[in-house]
Structures are given as structure tokens and as C-alpha cells.
C-alpha positions in Angstrom: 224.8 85.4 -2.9 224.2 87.4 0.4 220.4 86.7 -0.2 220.7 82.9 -0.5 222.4 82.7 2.3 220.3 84.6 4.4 217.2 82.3 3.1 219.7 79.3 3.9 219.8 80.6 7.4 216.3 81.9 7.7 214.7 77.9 6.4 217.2 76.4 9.0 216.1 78.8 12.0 212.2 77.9 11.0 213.4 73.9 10.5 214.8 74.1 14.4 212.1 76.1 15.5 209.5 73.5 14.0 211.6 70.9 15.8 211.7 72.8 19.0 208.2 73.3 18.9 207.3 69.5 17.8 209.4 68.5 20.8 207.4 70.3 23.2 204.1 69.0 21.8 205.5 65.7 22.1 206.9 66.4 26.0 203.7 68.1 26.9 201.9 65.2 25.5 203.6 62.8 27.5 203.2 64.9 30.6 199.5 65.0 30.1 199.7 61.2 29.0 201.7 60.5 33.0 199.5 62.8 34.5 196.0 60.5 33.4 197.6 57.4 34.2 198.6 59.3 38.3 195.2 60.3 38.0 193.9 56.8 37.4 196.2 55.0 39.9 194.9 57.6 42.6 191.4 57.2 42.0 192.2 53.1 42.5 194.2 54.0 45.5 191.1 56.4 47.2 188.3 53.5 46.1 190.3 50.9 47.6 191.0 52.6 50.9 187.0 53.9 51.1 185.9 50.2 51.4 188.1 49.4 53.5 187.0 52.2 56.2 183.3 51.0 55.0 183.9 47.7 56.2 185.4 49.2 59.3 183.2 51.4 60.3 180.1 48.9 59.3 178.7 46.9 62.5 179.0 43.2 62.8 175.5 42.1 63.4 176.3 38.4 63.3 178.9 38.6 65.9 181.0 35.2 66.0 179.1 32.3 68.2 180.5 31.2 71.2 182.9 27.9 71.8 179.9 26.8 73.8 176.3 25.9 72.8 174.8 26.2 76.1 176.2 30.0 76.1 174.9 30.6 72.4 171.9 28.8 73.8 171.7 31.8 77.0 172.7 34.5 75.1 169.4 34.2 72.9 167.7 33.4 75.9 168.6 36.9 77.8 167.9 39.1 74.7 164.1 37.6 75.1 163.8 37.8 79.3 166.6 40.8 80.2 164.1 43.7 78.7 160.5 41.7 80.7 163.2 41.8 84.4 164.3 45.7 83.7 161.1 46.9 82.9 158.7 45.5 85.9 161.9 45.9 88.6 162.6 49.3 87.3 158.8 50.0 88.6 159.8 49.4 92.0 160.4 52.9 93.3 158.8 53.4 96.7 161.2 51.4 98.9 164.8 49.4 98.0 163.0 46.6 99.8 160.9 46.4 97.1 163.7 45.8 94.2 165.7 43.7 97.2 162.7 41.3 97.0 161.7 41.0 93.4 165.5 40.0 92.9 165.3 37.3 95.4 161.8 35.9 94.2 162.7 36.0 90.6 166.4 34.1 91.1 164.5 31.6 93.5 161.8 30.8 91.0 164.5 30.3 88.0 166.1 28.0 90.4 163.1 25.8 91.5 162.1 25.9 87.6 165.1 24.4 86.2 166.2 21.6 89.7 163.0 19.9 88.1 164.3 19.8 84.5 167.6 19.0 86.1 166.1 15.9 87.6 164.2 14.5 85.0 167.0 14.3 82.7 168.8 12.4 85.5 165.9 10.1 86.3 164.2 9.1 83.1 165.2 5.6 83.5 162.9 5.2 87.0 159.9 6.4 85.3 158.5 2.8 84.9 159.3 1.7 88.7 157.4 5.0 89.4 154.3 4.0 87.0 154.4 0.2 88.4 154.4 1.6 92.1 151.4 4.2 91.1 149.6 1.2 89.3 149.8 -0.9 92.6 149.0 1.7 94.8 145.5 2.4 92.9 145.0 -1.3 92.8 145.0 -1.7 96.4 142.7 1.6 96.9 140.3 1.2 94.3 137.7 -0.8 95.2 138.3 -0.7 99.3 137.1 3.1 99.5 133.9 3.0 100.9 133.8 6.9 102.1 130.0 8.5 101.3 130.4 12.2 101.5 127.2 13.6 102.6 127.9 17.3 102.3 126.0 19.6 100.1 127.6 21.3 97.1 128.0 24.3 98.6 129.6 22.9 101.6 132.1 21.1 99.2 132.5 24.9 97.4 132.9 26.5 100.4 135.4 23.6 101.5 137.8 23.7 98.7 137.9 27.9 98.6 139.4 27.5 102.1 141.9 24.4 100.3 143.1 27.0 97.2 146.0 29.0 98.5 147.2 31.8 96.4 149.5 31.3 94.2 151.9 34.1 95.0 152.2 32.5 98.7 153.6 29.8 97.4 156.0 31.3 95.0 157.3 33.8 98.1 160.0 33.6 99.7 160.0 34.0 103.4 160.8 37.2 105.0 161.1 39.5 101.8 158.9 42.0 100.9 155.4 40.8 99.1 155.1 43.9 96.7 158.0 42.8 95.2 157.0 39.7 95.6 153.9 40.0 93.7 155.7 42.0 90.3 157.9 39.3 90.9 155.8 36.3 89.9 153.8 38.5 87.4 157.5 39.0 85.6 158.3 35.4 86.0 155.3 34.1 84.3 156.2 36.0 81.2 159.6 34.7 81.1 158.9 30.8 82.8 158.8 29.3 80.0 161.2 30.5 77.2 164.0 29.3 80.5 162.8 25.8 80.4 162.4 25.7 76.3 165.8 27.1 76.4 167.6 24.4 78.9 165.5 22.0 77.7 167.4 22.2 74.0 170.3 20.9 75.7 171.6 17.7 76.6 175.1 17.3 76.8 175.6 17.7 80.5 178.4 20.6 80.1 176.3 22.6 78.3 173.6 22.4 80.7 176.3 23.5 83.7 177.6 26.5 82.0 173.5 27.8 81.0 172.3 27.0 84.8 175.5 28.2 86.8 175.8 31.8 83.6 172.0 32.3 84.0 172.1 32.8 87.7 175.1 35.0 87.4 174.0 37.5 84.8 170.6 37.6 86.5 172.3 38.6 89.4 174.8 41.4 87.2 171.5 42.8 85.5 170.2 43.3 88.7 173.0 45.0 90.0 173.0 47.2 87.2 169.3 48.0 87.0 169.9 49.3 90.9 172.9 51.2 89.7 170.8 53.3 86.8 168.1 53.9 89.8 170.4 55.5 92.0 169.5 58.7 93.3 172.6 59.0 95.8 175.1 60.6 93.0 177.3 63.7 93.7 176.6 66.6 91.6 179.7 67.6 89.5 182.1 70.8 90.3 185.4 72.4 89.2 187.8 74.5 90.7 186.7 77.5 89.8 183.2 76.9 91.7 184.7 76.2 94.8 187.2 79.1 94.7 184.3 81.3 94.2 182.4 80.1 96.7 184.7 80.1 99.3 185.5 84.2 98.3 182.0 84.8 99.1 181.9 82.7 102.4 178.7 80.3 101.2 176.5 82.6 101.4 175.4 81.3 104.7 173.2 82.4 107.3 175.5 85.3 108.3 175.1 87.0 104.6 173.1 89.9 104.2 169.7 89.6 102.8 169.1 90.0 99.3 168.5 93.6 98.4 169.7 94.6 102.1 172.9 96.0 103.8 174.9 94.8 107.0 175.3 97.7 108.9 177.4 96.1 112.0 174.0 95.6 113.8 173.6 99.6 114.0 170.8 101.3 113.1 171.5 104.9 110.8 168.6 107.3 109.9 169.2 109.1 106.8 167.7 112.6 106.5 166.9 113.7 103.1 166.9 117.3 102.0 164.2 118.4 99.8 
């Protein structure tokens, strides 16, 4: 009897163990089961938050257009000229003068180039009274020009080398300095015609205000900053600790001791050595 019951008892402590140990399968299966799907939402979290710091950090190289066309129109214009200006002023070392005049050449010359373009769009409609006047005046010349011109060819060669005035005389402005006058027109005839093209795209009459009137003005801020990054008149940096120690050791002016040498308070000693 004592034997069955110990069996009894013995089955009933393996029965809760099996239980015990089936319940901590099952918890430890769950756990693991929580633990992927953390693992999973974690992974989603990290993914999502690395693009967004990729788009972040990623440059916008379409940067959004401007409200106005004749800007957009300006802004391509000074990626093409900006680089041609820099380069040629920034070889104008010898003498401010220099720099002073290519600036004043090269903002003249954008202004003569664009009062022309300026005009025609305002006077397009008196091109035929121009034509009919032009017409008329050849009429009444024509045949009434009687002139015989008995030079000889080489007179006539000789004639019109003394009529052809340089170029660069004509594009200078009065009183500035012709070096810079001379890299200036070289610099404008690169850039002359990518200013007209570029005005010329325009017609509505705001557009054309803002390009002229922002044109002139960056010109005139590019300048200033090319003059700026030639400076040669900037302070060399220091700290605290510099100055303290230089004015401990007085400078190290004229009245300091030579190097290697000793102030002796303007007395002379003669050391005897014993041998």
C-alpha cells in the first residue's frame, strides 16, 4: 500500500514537473517569438530614419527657380561670365589702379552693350521711316557725286591706316588706367555676347529691369569680392598668451643682448684662466 502510494506521488511530481517544464518552453518561446518581431520593428525604425538623414544630407542640385524669369535668366548668365571676370582681374597685381580700371571698363562696356538692345526693342516700329529716309538720302546722292580720286593705292592704304583707330581707344574710358583697360576689353569680348543672347531672351519689360539693374549690381559685388580675396593688408592672428610673453621679455628690441652675447652694464671684465 505504502508503495502505491509512493508511485502515486512519484507519477504526479513527474506530471507537474512535465507541466512546469512545458510551460517554460512555451514562455521561452513566446519570449523569443516578441523578441523577432522588436527585432523586426527596429530594423524598420533604423531603415526609415537612414533615408531620411540621406535625403538630408544629399545636395539639392536643382535648387528651386526664382519668381522671376529675368533672374533665372541672370543667374545662368553669371555662372557662364563670373569665372572669365575673376580670372583676367585677378591677374592685375602690380598696382590697385589696375583692378580699379578693368572694373570701370568692363561695367561701362556691359552698359553701352545692352542701352543698344534697350533701344531697339523700344524703337522697332521706326525702322521703316528710318529705311524710307536712308532710301531718299541715296537717291539724292547717287548720281550727283562727281568726285575722281586721283590718289595712288598706296596713298589710299596709307590714308585709311591713319583713319583705323584702335579698338581698345574707343572702348576706354577716360582717365583710368589703360593696362586695365586693355585685359578689360580682352575679358569683355569673351563674355559680349552670351550678355546680349541672355537679355535678348527677354521681352516682358519687368524682366528686362530686374536682369539690367541685378547685372550691374552683382558685377559690382563680384568685384568687390575679387579685391577682398587679393588683399594683402590682413592682421596676422595672436592670443593672450603671445603677448604676455612678449611683453615679459621686453620685444626683444634693440636694447636686447645679442644672440650668444651677455650685457655686462657697458663694462668691460677680463677673465684670467688658470691652467
Amino acid at each position: 500500500m505504502k508503495e502505491a502510494h509512493e508511485q502515486i506521488l512519484r507519477e504526479s511530481i513527474r506530471q507537474l514537473i512535465e507541466v512546469v517544464k512545458q510551460k517554460r518552453t512555451d514562455e521561452q518561446k513566446i519570449l523569443l517569438e516578441e523578441e523577432d518581431r522588436l527585432r523586426i520593428i527596429v530594423r524598420e525604425l533604423i531603415d526609415v530614419e537612414m533615408r531620411h538623414l540621406e535625403e538630408a544630407s544629399t545636395p539639392d542640385n536643382e535648387p528651386t527657380p526664382n519668381k522671376s524669369t529675368g533672374i533665372n535668366v541672370l543667374e545662368d548668365l553669371l555662372k557662364k561670365i563670373i569665372p572669365v571676370l575673376e580670372t583676367d582681374y585677378k591677374l592685375l597685381t602690380t598696382d590697385p589702379e589696375q583692378r580699379q580700371s578693368f572694373r570701370a571698363h568692363v561695367i561701362n562696356a556691359v552698359i553701352d552693350a545692352l542701352t543698344p538692345a534697350e533701344v531697339n526693342n523700344e524703337a522697332g516700329e521706326d525702322e521703316a521711316a528710318v529705311d524710307a529716309l536712308e532710301e531718299e538720302v541715296d537717291i539724292e546722292i547717287g548720281d550727283d557725286d562727281k568726285f575722281i580720286d586721283i590718289r595712288t593705292d598706296a596713298e589710299k592704304s596709307a590714308d585709311d591706316d591713319e583713319e583705323e583707330e584702335d579698338p581698345r581707344t574707343e572702348f576706354g574710358v577716360d582717365g583710368e588706367d589703360e593696362t586695365g583697360r586693355n585685359v578689360a576689353y580682352n575679358a569683355f569680348k569673351k563674355i559680349q555676347t552670351s550678355i546680349i543672347d541672355a537679355y535678348e531672351l527677354l521681352s516682358n519689360s519687368e524682366d528686362q529691369e530686374l536682369f539690367y539693374d541685378y547685372l550691374i549690381a552683382n558685377l559690382k559685388l563680384y568685384f568687390d569680392k575679387f579685391e577682398g580675396e587679393l588683399s594683402t593688408d590682413a592682421e596676422e592672428p595672436t592670443n593672450q598668451a603671445y603677448d604676455d610673453a612678449k611683453a615679459e621679455d621686453g620685444g626683444l628690441g634693440a636694447d636686447a643682448p645679442e644672440e650668444g652675447g651677455m650685457d655686462l652694464g657697458g663694462e668691460e671684465e677680463e677673465l684670467e684662466l688658470e691652467l
